[in-house]
Wavefront OBJ file of the C-alpha trace (Angstrom):
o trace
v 21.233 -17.246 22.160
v 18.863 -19.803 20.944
v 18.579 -20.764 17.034
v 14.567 -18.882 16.669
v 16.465 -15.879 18.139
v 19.199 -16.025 15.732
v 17.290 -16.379 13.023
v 14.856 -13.493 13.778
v 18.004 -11.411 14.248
v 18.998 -12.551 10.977
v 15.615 -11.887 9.198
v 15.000 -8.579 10.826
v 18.933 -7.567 10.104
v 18.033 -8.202 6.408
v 14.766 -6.601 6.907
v 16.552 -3.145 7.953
v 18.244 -3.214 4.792
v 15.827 -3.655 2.838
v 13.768 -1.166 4.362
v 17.162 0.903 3.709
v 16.954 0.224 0.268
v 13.520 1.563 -0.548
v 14.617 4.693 1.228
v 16.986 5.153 -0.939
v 14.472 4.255 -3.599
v 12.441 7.052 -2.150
v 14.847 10.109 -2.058
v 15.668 9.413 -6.201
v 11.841 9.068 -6.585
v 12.126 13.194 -5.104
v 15.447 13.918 -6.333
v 14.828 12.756 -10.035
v 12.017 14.485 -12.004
v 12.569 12.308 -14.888
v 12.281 9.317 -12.836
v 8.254 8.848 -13.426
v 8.220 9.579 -17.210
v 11.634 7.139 -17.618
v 9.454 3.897 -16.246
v 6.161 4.459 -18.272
v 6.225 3.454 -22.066
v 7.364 5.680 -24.450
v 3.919 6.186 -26.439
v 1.895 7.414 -23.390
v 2.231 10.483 -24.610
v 1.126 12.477 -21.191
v 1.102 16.060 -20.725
v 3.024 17.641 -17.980
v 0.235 17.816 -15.924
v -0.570 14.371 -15.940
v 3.303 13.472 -15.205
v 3.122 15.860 -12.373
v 0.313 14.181 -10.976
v 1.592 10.976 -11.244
v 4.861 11.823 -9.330
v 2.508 13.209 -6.651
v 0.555 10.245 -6.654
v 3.761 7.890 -6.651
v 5.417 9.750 -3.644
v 2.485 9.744 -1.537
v 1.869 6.377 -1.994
v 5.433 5.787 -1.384
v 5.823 7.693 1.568
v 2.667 6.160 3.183
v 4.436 2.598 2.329
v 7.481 3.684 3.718
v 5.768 4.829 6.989
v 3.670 1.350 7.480
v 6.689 -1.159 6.692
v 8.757 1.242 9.418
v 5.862 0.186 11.757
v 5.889 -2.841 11.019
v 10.003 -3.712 11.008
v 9.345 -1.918 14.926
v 6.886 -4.622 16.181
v 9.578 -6.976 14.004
v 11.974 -6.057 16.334
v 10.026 -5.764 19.289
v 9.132 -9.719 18.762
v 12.907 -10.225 18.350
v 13.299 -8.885 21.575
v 10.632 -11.128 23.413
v 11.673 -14.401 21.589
v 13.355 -16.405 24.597
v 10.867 -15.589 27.553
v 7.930 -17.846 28.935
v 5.543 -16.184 26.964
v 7.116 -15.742 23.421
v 4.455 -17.526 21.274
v 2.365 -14.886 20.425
v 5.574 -13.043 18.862
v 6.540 -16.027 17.570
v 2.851 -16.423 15.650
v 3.898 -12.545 14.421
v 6.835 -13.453 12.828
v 5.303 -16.354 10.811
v 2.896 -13.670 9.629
v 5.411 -11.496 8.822
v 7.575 -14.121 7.347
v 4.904 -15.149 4.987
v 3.572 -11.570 4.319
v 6.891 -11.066 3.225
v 7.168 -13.844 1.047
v 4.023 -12.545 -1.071
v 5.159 -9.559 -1.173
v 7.851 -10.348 -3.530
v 6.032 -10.517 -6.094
v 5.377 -6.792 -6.097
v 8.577 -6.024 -6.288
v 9.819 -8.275 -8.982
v 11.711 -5.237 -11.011
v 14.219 -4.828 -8.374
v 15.787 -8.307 -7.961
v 18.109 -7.119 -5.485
v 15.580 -6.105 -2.972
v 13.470 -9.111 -4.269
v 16.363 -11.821 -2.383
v 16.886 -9.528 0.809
v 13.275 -9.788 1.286
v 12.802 -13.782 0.496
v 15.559 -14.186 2.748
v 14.705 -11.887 5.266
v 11.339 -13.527 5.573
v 12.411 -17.150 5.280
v 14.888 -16.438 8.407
v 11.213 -14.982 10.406
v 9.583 -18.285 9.488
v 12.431 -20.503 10.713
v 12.316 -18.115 13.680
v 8.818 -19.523 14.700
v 9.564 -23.410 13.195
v 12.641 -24.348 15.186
v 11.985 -24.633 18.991
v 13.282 -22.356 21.731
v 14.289 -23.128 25.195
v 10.843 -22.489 26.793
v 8.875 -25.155 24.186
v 8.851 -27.232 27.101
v 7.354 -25.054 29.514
v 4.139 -24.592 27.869
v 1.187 -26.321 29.604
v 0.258 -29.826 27.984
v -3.618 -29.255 26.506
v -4.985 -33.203 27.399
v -6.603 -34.955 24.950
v -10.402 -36.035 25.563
l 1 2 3 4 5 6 7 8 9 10 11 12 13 14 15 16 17 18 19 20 21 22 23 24 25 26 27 28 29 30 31 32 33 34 35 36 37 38 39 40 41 42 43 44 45 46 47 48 49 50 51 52 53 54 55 56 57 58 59 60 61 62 63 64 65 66 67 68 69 70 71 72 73 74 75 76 77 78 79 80 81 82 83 84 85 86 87 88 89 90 91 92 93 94 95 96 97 98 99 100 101 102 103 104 105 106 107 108 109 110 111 112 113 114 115 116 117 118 119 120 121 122 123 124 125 126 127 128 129 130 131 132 133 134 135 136 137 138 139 140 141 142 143 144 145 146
């Protein structure tokens, strides 16, 4: 196996966990009714109507989330797959975008510092997947130079 492959196994490996973890995050969103009111500030001061609607709100969103980064991690994993054939540089070009995606998107999730270094290091393993070279770099016609 070459070294992009490994480290898009790697990355996508640490990917599936973190997707894991806001699953988990997910079910004590549902499970939890106190869960909304016990991350807002104490001098809000909303009715019960308003909490309601902001635990609707929050596990909407959350499941719509969920349902896009489980695309997503697919395709991840699909490009895993196709790293190591003739024409792997279009999955290769996904991973970088996924790999830097996933870099921003640490900063949304700054309050969990757990998930926060699975996901740096999940998507600094996808951009090392499309840096290092695999074993069909070579075979890639040579675009001369006017």
């Amino acid at each position: 196996m070459s070294k992009p492959k490994i480290f898009a196994l790697i990355g996508n490996i640490i990917r599936t966990i973190t997707f894991v973890l806001g699953v988990f995050s997910l079910f004590q969103l549902f499970s939890d009714k106190n869960y909304i009111t016990s991350q807002l500030p104490s001098n809000m001061n909303l009715s019960s109507a308003e909490i309601e609607a902001a635990r609707s709100f929050a596990g909407t969103f959350s499941i719509v989330a969920q349902l896009i980064t489980l695309i997503v991690l697919i395709f991840t994993w699909i490009a895993y797959t196709k790293i190591d054939t003739p024409k792997e540089r279009g999955w290769k070009i996904y991973l970088l975008v996924m790999g830097i995606l996933g870099c921003f998107s640490v900063l949304g999730i700054i309050g969990n510092p757990v998930e926060s270094i699975f996901s740096t290091a999940g998507a600094i393993c996808l951009i090392l997947a499309f840096a290092l070279k695999g074993p069909h770099a070579d075979d890639e016609e040579e675009v001369p130079v006017i």
